[in-house]
Every structure is written in structure tokens, then in C-alpha cells.
C-alpha positions in Angstrom: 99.9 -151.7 -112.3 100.9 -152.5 -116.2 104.2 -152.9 -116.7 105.0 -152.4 -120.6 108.8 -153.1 -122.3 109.8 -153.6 -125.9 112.2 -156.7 -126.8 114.5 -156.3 -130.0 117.4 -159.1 -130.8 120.5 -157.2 -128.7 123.4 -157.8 -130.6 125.9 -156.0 -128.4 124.7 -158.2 -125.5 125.0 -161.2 -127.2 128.1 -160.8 -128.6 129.6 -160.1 -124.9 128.3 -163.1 -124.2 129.8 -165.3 -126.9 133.1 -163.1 -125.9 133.3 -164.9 -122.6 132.6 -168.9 -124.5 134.9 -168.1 -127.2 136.9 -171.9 -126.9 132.8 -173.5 -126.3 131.2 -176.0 -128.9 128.1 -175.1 -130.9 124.9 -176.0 -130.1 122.9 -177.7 -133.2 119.2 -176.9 -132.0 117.3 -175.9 -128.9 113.7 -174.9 -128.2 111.8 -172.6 -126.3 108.7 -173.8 -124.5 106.2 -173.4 -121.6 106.1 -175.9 -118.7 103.1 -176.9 -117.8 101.7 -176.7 -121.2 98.4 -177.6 -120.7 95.9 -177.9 -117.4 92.0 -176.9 -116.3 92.0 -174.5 -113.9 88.8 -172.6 -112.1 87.8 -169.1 -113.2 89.5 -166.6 -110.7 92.3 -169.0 -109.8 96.2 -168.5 -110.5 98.6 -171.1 -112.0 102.4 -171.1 -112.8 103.9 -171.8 -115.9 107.6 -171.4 -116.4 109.4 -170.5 -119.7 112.1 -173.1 -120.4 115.1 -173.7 -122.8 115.3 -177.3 -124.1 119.1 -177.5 -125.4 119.4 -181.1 -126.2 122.5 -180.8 -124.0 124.5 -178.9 -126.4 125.5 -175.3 -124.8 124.1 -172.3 -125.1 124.7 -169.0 -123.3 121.6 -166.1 -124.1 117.5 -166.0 -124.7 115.3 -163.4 -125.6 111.7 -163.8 -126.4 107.9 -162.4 -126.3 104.9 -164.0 -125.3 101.4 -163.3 -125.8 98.3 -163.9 -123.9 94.3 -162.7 -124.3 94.1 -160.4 -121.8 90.0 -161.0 -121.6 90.9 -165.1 -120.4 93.9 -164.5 -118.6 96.2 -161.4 -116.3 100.0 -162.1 -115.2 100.1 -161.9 -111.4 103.8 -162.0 -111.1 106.9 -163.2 -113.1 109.9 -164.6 -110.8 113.4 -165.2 -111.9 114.7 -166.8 -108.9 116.3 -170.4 -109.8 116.7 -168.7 -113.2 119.9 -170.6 -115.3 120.7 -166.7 -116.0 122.2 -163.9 -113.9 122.6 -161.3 -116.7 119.6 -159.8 -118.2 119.6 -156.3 -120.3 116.4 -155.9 -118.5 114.2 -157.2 -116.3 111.9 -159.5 -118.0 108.4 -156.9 -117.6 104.8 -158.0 -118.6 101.7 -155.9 -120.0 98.4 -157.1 -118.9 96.8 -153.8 -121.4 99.1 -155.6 -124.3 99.0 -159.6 -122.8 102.9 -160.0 -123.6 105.5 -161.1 -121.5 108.9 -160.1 -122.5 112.6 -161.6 -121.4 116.2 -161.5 -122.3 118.8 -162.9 -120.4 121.8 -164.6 -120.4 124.9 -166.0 -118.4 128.5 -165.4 -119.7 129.9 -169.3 -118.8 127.0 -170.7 -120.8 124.7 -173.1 -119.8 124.9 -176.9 -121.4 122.2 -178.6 -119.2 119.5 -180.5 -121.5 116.7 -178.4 -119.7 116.8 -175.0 -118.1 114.3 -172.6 -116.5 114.6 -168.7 -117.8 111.6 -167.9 -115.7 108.5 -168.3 -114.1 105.3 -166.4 -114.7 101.8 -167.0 -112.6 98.8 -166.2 -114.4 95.1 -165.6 -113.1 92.5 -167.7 -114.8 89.7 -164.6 -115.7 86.9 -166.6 -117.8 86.0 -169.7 -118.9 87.4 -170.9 -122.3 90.3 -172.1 -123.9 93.0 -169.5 -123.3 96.3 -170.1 -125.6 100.1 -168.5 -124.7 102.4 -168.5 -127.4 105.9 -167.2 -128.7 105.5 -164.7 -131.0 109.0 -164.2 -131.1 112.6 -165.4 -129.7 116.2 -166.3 -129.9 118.4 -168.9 -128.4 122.1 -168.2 -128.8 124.8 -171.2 -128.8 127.7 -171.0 -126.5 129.7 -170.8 -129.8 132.3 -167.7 -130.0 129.9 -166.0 -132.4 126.5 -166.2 -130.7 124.5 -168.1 -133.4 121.1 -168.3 -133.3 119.8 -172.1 -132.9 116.4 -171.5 -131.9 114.6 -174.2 -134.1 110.8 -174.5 -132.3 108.6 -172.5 -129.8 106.4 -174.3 -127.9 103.6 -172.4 -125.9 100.8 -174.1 -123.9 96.8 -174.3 -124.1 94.4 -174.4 -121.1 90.9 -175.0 -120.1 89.6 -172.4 -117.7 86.3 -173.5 -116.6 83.6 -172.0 -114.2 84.1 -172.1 -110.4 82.0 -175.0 -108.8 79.3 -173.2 -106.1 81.4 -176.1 -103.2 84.4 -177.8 -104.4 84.1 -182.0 -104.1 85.5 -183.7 -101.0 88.5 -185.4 -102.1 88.2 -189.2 -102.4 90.4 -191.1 -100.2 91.5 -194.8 -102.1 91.8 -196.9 -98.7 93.6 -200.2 -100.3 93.2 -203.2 -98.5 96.2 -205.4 -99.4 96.0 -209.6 -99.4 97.2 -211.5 -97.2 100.7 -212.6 -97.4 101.6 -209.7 -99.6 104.9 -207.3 -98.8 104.9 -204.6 -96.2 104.9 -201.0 -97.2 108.0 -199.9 -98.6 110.1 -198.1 -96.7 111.5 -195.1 -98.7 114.3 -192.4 -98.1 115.9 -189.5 -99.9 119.1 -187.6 -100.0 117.0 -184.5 -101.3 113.7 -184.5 -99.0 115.3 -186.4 -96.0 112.6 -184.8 -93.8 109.0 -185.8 -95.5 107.1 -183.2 -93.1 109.5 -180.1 -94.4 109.7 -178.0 -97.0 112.8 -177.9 -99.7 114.8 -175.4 -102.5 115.0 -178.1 -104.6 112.2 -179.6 -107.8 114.6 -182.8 -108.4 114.1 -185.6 -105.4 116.0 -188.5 -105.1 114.3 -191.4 -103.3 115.4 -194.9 -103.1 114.3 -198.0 -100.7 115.1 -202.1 -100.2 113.4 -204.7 -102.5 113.0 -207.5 -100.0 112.8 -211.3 -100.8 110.7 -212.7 -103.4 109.3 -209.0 -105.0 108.7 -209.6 -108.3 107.3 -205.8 -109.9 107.3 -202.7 -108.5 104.4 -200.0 -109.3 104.4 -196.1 -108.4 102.7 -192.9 -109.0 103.6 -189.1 -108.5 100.3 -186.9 -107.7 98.5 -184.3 -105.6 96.6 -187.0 -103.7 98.2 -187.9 -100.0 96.4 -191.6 -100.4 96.8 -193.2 -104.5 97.1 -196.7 -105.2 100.1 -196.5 -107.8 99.3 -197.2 -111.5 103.1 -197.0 -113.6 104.3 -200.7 -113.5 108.3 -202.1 -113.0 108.3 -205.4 -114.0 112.2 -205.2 -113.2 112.1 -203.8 -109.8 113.4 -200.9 -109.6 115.0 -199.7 -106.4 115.8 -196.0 -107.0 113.6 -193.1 -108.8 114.7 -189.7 -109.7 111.9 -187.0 -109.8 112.9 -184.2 -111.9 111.0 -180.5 -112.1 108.3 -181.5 -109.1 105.6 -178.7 -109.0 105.9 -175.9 -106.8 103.6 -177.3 -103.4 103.0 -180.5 -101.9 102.9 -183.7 -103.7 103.0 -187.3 -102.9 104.9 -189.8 -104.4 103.0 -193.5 -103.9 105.1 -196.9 -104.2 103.8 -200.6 -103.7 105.8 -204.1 -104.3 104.2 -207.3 -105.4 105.3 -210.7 -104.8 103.6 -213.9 -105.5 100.6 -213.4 -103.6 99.8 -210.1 -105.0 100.6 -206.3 -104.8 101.0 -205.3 -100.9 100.7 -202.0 -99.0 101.1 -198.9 -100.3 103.6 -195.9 -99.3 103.0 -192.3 -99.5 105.8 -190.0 -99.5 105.1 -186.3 -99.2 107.1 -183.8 -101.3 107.0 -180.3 -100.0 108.9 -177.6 -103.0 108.9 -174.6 -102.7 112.1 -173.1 -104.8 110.9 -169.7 -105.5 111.9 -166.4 -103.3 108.8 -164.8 -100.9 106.4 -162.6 -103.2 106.7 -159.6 -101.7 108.4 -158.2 -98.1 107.9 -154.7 -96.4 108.6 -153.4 -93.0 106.5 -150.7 -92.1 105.9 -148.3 -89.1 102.6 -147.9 -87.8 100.4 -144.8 -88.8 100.0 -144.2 -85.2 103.4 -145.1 -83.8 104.9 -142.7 -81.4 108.1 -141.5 -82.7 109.6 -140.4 -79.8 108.9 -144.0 -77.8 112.5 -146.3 -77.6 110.5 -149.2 -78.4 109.2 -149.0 -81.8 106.6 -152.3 -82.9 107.6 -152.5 -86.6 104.8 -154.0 -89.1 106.2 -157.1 -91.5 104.1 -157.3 -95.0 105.5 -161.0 -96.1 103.6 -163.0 -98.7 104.9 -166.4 -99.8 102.0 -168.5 -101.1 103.6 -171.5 -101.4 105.6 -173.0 -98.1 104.9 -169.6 -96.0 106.9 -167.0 -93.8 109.2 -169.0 -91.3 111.3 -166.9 -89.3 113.4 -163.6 -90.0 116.7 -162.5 -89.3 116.9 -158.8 -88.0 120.0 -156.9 -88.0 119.5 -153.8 -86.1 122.2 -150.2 -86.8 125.8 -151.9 -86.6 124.4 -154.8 -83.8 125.1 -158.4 -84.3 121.7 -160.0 -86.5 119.3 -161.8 -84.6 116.5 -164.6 -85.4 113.2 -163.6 -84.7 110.1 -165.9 -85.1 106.5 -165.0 -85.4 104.6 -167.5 -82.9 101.7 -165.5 -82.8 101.5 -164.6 -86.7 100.9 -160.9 -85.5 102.9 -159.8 -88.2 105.0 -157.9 -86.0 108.2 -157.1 -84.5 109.0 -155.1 -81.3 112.7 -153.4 -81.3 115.1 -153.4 -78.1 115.2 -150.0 -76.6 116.5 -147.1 -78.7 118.2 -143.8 -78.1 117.2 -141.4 -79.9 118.1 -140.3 -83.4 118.1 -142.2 -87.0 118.0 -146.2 -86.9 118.5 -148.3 -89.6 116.6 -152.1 -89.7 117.6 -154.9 -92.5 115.2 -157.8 -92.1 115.7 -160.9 -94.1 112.5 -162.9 -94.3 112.7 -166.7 -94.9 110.1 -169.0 -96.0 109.9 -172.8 -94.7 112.2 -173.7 -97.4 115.0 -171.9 -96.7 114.2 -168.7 -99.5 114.3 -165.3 -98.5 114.2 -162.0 -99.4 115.7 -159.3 -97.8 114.1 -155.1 -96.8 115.6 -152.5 -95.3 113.4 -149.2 -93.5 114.9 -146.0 -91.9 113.1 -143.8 -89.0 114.4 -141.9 -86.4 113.7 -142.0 -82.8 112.5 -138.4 -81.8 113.7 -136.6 -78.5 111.3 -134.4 -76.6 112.3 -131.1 -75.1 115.2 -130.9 -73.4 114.8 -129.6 -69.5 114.9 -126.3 -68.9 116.7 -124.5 -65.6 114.7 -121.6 -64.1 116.5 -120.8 -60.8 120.2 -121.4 -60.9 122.4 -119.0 -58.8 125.2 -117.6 -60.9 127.6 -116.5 -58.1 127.3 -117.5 -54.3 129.6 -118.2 -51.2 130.7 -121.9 -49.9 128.7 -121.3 -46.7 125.0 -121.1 -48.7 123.2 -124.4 -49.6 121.7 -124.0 -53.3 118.3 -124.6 -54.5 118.4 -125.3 -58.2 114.9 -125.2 -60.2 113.9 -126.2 -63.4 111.1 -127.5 -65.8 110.5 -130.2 -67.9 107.6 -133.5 -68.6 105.5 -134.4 -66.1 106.3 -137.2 -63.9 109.6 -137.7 -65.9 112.6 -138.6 -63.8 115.2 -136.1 -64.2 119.2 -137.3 -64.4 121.3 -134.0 -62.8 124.9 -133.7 -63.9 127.0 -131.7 -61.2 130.2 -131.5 -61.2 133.4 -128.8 -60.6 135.2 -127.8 -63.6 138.1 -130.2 -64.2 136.3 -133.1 -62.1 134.3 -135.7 -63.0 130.6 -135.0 -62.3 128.1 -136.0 -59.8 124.5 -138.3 -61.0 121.4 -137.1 -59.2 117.4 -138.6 -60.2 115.0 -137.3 -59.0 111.4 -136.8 -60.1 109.5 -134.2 -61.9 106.0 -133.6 -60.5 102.7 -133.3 -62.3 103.2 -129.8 -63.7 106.8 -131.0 -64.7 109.0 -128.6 -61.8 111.6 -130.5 -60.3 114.0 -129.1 -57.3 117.9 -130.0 -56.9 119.8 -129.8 -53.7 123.4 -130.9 -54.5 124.7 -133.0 -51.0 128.5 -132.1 -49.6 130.3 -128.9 -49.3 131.0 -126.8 -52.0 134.2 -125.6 -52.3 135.8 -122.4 -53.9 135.7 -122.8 -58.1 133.4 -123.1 -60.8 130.7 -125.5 -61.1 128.4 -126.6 -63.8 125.1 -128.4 -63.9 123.0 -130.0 -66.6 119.8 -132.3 -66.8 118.6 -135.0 -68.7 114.7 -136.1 -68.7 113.4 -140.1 -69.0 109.5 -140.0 -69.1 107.1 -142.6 -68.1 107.1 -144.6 -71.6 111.4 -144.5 -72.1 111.2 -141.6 -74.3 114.3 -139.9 -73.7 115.0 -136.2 -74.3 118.2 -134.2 -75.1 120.4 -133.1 -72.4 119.6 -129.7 -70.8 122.0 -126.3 -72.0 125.1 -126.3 -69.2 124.4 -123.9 -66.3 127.6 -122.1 -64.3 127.9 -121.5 -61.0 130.7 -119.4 -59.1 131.3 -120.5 -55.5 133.6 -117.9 -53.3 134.5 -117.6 -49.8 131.8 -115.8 -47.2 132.6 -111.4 -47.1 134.8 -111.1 -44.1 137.0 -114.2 -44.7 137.6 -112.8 -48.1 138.5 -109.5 -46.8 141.2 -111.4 -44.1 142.9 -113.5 -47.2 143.1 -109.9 -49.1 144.5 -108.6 -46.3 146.8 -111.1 -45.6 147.9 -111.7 -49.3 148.7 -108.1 -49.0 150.8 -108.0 -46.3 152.2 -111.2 -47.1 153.5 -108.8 -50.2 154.6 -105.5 -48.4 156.4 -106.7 -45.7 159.1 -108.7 -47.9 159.3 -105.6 -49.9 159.4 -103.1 -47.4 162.3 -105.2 -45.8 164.1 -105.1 -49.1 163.8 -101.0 -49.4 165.6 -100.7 -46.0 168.1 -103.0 -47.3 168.9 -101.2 -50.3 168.9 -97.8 -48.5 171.5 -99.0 -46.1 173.3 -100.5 -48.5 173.2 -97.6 -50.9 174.7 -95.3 -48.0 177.6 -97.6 -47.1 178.5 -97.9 -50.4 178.6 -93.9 -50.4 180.5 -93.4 -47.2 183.1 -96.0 -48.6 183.4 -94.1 -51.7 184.2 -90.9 -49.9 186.8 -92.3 -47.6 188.2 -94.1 -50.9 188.1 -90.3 -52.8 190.1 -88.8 -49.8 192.7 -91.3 -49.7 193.6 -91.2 -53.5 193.5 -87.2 -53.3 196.3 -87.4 -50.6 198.0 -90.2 -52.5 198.3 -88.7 -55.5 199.6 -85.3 -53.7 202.0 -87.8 -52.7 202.8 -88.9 -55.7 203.3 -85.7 -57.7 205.7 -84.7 -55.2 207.8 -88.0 -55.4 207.6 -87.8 -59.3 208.9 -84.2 -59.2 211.3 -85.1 -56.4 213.0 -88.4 -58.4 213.0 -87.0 -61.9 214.2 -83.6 -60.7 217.1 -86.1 -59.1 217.7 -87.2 -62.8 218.1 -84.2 -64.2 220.7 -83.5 -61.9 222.0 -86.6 -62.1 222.1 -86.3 -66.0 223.9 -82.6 -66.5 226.7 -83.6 -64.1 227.4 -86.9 -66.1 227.7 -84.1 -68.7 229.7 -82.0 -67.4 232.7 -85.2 -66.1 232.0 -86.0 -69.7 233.2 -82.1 -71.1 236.2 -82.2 -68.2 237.3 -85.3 -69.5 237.6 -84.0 -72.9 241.0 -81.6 -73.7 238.7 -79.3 -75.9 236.1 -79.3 -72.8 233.3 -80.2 -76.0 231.2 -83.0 -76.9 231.3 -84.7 -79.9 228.0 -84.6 -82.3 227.1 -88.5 -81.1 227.3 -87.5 -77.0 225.5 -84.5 -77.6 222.6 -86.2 -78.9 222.6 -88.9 -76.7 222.5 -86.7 -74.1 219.7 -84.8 -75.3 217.5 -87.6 -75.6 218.1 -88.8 -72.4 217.2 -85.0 -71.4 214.3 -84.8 -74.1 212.9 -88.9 -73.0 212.9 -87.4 -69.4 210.9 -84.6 -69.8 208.4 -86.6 -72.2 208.0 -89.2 -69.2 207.4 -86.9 -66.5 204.9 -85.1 -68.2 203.0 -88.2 -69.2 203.3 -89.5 -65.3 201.9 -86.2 -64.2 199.0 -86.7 -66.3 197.9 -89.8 -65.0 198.2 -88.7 -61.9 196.0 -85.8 -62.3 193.6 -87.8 -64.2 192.7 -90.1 -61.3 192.6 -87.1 -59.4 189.7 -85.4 -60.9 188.2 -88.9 -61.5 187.7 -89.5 -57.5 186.9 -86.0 -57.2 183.6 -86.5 -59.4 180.7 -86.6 -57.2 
């Protein structure tokens, strides 16, 4: 695949950047360069170079640049910007293999004031012999100065022998040194950065160190690809530390000998295992022939690391807890717990022996199979009959039954499906009046696991004839109370109405009674009032009244009258009331 981009200088990005090191110093010069620079290589084989910014120490904070390649001697295999000294990049540095250029532009807002720093790596594949060049056709460095000032002052690519491919590659030579007598012992050496010799490390920079015993009087070492050198690079001073900065991605050994009077003794190897870059590539595939309705799904992982190697992965599975997982057999495989069915989700981080890793994610969904299927359910039946419930669904597959009465919890049943898939349920205990419902759920022989079945109803009632005796008996449980409560209310009805008419009769008479007393007593005070009037006249010489006697005595006549009449009323009034039927 050719990957193509265009790189012009980005003046908003870089004055962003030199927005965030506004109070920073400025940087006087700084250099863009490729590391290795030179090397021979065979025809058909891959190398790494990475592109690195040489600041002098003084601080700068962005880079952009293009390099160019013959694309008849040489293809870019990969570019990698892990361990890069930038984390913002307008894009993605992209190469063209049709073009031969690599392009890049990154930066990182705090700035970066380190004396050497890697932007990125890029392996190339050695096509043909010859004498390929790389070089900068263009770039930028920008100081970590407030105003983004470009102090790019030299560009440094690399040349490289490519030569034919040998028909069998030499045996290497192993130096056996045989040291004098009386000479020191190997050195012992350790490290605070590659503590374990036989593992791999993150890290290019190694610090080793080791004791200078009695009477050593120079101290020689060398840094190669060789696991048994006799050291060349003299210490007349003996030195007992050594810092080993920007190691090579792989193994290397780093060889150490002291010297005394009697000579130089025996040599140490120490092995140097780097590998500081990310894995290649990671996928997680699902086999072209996987069955997707199985709960355990084998899952394929595509890892290439070509330096230190997969090591282990750590699986995290839907919302579960992550999990290691190691690859003993290098199957390039990983089988799943059981699933249920539906959509899973599976991030895998894979990590190489030196701690990198690189993280994919893949989706798939666990299919169910057909859901059983009920083909003999009685809808209505008495307590007193046993049911045979029938249904279909996979061969052989053990079927789950869910019976259970409305508002209870239900009943589990298995039981087993033969060959052509039928299955019979007989459910155990006696069934009592209600509503009951069923349901099925079907586990085949592999785990697959279908949906559950659609709810069946069932009405249970009592047998004919007991169910004629409760109607009966909730009937006259009914008609008795309320025939009882007729005959009540018809006796009580009458009494009240022979009451009434005894009542009726005794105010007729009473008020007979009473007429004839009111007549009686107010004809008495009419009587009483005239002869009050006449003593009054006889008492008089003129036998007269005067005006004020006169009238009082007529009022007293007229008020009589008026009261009797209003008496006799009343009287008749609750009269004709009682007489009302």
C-alpha cells in the first residue's frame, strides 16, 4: 500500500506551540540527522534508521521535515513513533514508496531541551545492490522560544552499502581467549537498567558498573553483536562504571576485561536485550469456519513483533475483570469462557518480552438457534387429568421446562429431546384450580443455547359434577339469606301497618275529643266574658260603657273567637292527616 502526504512549514501549529513555552530560552542551533548513518546490509534485508534532533541542549519544542529515498535501492517497510520525544503531530508522519519520501511534523507543547532526541523510526528494505543515499530535502526545527524560531542549521542523512545476498551466510567466529596465568578473574558486572542479562528491556540507555579488585591497572571493553569479543577500547584509568546510550534495537553484548601486572585476564560478556518499540501489527480474528452459534468461540491472534517477540496478552472480555493469557503452544490462539448468546465485545492487549504492547478490540455475536416449539398443550382441563405436554425442537438437545402457576414461582424440568427433536413433559404433583403457564429452553450437544420458547396457558378447573355441587351450593348459600330477609321485611312491613291503623283510630277519637272540649271551654268564656260585662254596665249609673271598656271588651271577644278558630284548625288538620291512607 503507498501511503502519499504533502509537508508545508505549519505556521498555526507552530505558533501554538511556542504559545505554551512562552517564558522558555532560545535555542542557538540544532540539527536534523539519521541514526545509523551508514552500514552494509544484504539485498532483500530490512534495517532501522531513526530520524533524530541534535539540540545541543538548548530547547526546542516542533520538527517537520521530508526525506527522500531511490525507490529502485530501497522500500519503507514501516515508520514507528513509539518512544517519539513528541506527542502532537498535525499528521501522522506517512511515507511514499511510488515517490521515496518520508514526511513528519510533530511537536510537544512543554518543549524538549535534551541534547539528542528521537522524532521517529523508519525500517527500510535493502532492494539491490549499490550505494543507496537518504537525505533531507527539506525541514525545520523550532526553538522553545515564545516565537517559534526556526534554528535548523544542518541536515544530516545517511549512505549505505547494499550488497548481494551470500548463497550460505559464514559461521560466526567464536574468539575463545585464553588468559595468563596469574591474571584477574572475569569481571563481575551489574546494572540498574538490564538487571536481568537473559530478559528483554524498554529502555536503549544501560547503566552497568562492577568492582576493580587489587592491583588492576587498565580496564579495556567493547560493545558488539558478537556474544564472545575480546575487548579492544583501552582505560588506562580504570574505570568502574559505563553508560551505554542509544543501544540498537536486538541483542548486543557488552565485553569487559581487567589487567594487572601479569597481563589482561578473562573476559565478560554481558548480553543486552532492547527492544523499545511497540509490536508491528495486532489483529484478533474469528475463524472463516467458526460456528457462530457455539459458546466457545477460539479467537485467531495476528501479532508480529520482530524484535523481542509476543509474550503474553491480557484479555478483557464484555464488562469482566481482564485476565492474562499466555500462548505456550504458539497456536496463535485464544479459546473464550462459555458465552450466552448475543453481541460480545473482546479488548486484547498484546505485550512483547519487553514490556510494549499494543492494544485491538473485535465484536461478534453469539447466535441462538431456534427456539422450541410446543405442539400439544391442552388449553383448558380439570385437576383430576394428568397432562401430556409435546413439543419440538434440536435433536438430542436437552430441553429446560418452565412450569409454574400464575403468581408463583416456577417449576425446572430437563429432559431430553430424541433424534427427530420431539420431547414429552409430564409435570409431577397435583394441579390445582388456576392458570398455569409453561415455556422451554433448548441446550444442544456443543453448548449452543437457543431462545426461550413463546409462553403456553393452561386453565385447570374442578371435574363436571363437583362444579355443578359448588354452583349449587354458592347459590343457595345466596337465596336462603335473602329469602330470610323477604319474610322479614314482609312481617315487618305489616306490623308497621297494623300499628299505624290502631294509631289512626285513636287520634280520630282524640281529636273528637278535643273539638268538643275546645267548644265546651271557650263557649265557657264567652259566657264568662258577657256577664263580666254586664256587672260592669250595672255598676255604672248610666248602665253604659265607656269608649276604653268597650274596646277592651271586644278584643277580649274578638282574640277569643280568633283562637278558637285557629285551635279548631289544628285539630282538623291532624285529623285528615291520620285519616290518609
Amino acid at each position: 500500500m503507498t501511503i502519499s502526504n504533502k509537508t508545508t512549514p505549519h505556521i498555526f501549529f507552530a505558533a501554538v506551540l511556542a504559545a505554551f513555552s512562552f517564558f522558555a530560552n532560545t535555542a542557538e542551533a540544532a540539527s536534523l540527522r539519521l541514526n545509523p548513518d551508514t552500514g552494509v546490509y544484504n539485498a532483500g534485508a530490512t534495517f532501522t534508521a531513526r530520524v533524530q534532533v541534535v539540540t545541543n541542549g538548548d530547547p526546542v519544542n516542533a520538527a517537520e521535515g521530508t526525506i527522500n529515498f531511490n525507490p529502485n535501492e530501497l522500500s519503507v517497510v514501516s515508520i514507528n513513533r513509539s518512544g517519539s520525544i513528541f506527542n502532537l503531530w498535525v499528521a501522522e508522519p506517512a511515507f511514499s514508496n511510488a515517490a521515496g519520501t518520508v514526511t513528519f511534523s510533530g511537536g510537544v507543547p512543554a518543549g524538549y531541551s535534551g541534547s539528542v532526541g528521537t522524532v521517529l523510526s523508519i525500517t527500510f528494505r535493502a532492494k539491490n545492490a549499490g550505494s543507496p543515499r537518504v537525505t533531507f530535502s527539506n525541514g525545520s526545527v523550532l526553538a522553545n522560544d515564545g516565537r517559534g524560531t526556526n534554528v535548523l542549521t544542518a541536515m544530516n542523512g545517511g549512505s549505505f552499502t547494499i550488497q548481494a545476498p551470500t548463497t550460505a551466510p559464514e559461521p560466526e567466529r567464536i574468539i575463545e581467549y585464553i588468559a595468563p596465568a596469574n591474571t584477574p578473574a572475569a569481571p563481575k558486572i551489574v546494572s540498574k537498567t538490564h538487571d536481568n542479562p537473559a530478559a528483554w528491556h524498554a529502555t536503549n540507555t544501560a547503566l552497568l558498573s562492577w568492582s576493580l579488585p587489587t592491583g588492576v591497572t587498565a580496564v579495556r571493553t567493547l560493545l558488539n553483536g558478537s556474544p564472545s569479543t575480546v575487548p579492544t577500547k583501552v582505560y588506562e584509568n580504570p574505570i568502574r562504571t559505563i553508560t551505554l546510550t542509544e543501544l540498537e534495537e536486538g541483542i548486543s553484548y557488552f565485553h569487559i576485561q581487567f589487567k594487572n601486572a601479569d597481563g589482561w585476564g578473562k573476559v565478560s560478556s554481558y548480553r543486552l536485550a532492547v527492544d523499545t518499540m511497540a509490536p508491528a501489527s495486532f489483529e484478533i480474528l474469528s475463524p472463516q469456519d467458526a460456528d457462530m452459534s457455539a459458546p466457545e468461540q477460539t479467537l485467531n491472534l495476528v501479532a508480529k513483533d520482530s524484535t523481542s517477540g509476543i509474550n503474553r496478552y491480557l484479555v478483557k472480555l464484555d464488562n469482566e475483570e481482564p485476565y492474562e493469557f499466555t500462548d505456550k503452544t504458539a497456536s496463535g490462539t485464544l479459546t473464550l469462557p462459555r458465552l450466552d448468546p448475543g453481541y460480545h465485545t473482546v479488548i486484547i492487549e498484546a505485550f512483547d518480552h519487553a514490556g510494549n504492547s499494543l492494544i485491538a478490540t473485535h465484536s461478534f455475536t453469539i447466535e441462538s438457534f431456534e427456539k422450541p416449539a410446543f405442539t400439544d398443550v391442552p388449553t383448558e382441563m380439570s385437576g383430576d387429568v394428568i397432562p401430556v405436554i409435546k413439543g419440538i425442537s434440536r435433536p438430542n438437545s436437552t430441553i429446560t421446562i418452565f412450569f409454574k402457576r400464575v403468581g408463583s414461582e416456577p417449576n425446572v424440568y430437563e429432559i431430553t429431546a430424541n433424534e427427530a427433536g420431539e420431547f414429552a413433559f409430564i409435570p409431577e404433583g397435583v394441579l390445582y384450580s388456576g392458570v398455569y403457564e409453561v415455556s422451554a429452553q433448548s441446550i444442544d450437544q456443543h453448548g449452543a443455547q437457543s431462545e426461550i420458547s413463546e409462553i403456553k396457558r393452561i386453565a385447570v378447573q374442578e371435574p363436571g359434577y363437583i362444579r355443578l355441587g359448588s354452583q349449587v351450593v354458592n347459590a343457595m348459600s345466596i337465596l336462603v339469606p335473602l329469602l330470610l330477609l323477604t319474610m322479614l321485611l314482609f312481617f315487618g312491613i305489616w306490623y308497621l301497618l297494623f300499628v299505624f291503623q290502631k294509631f289512626r283510630g285513636a287520634v280520630g277519637r282524640e281529636s273528637s275529643e278535643a273539638l268538643d272540649i275546645l267548644h265546651r271551654e271557650f263557649a265557657s268564656l264567652q259566657t264568662d266574658l258577657q256577664s263580666q260585662e254586664a256587672n260592669l254596665r250595672k255598676s255604672r249609673k248610666t248602665n253604659k260603657l265607656t269608649k276604653a271598656e268597650a274596646a277592651m271588651i271586644e278584643t277580649f271577644d274578638k282574640a277569643l273567637q280568633n283562637s278558637q278558630r285557629a285551635v279548631e284548625k289544628e285539630i282538623q288538620d291532624v285529623t285528615k292527616l291520620a285519616e290518609k291512607d
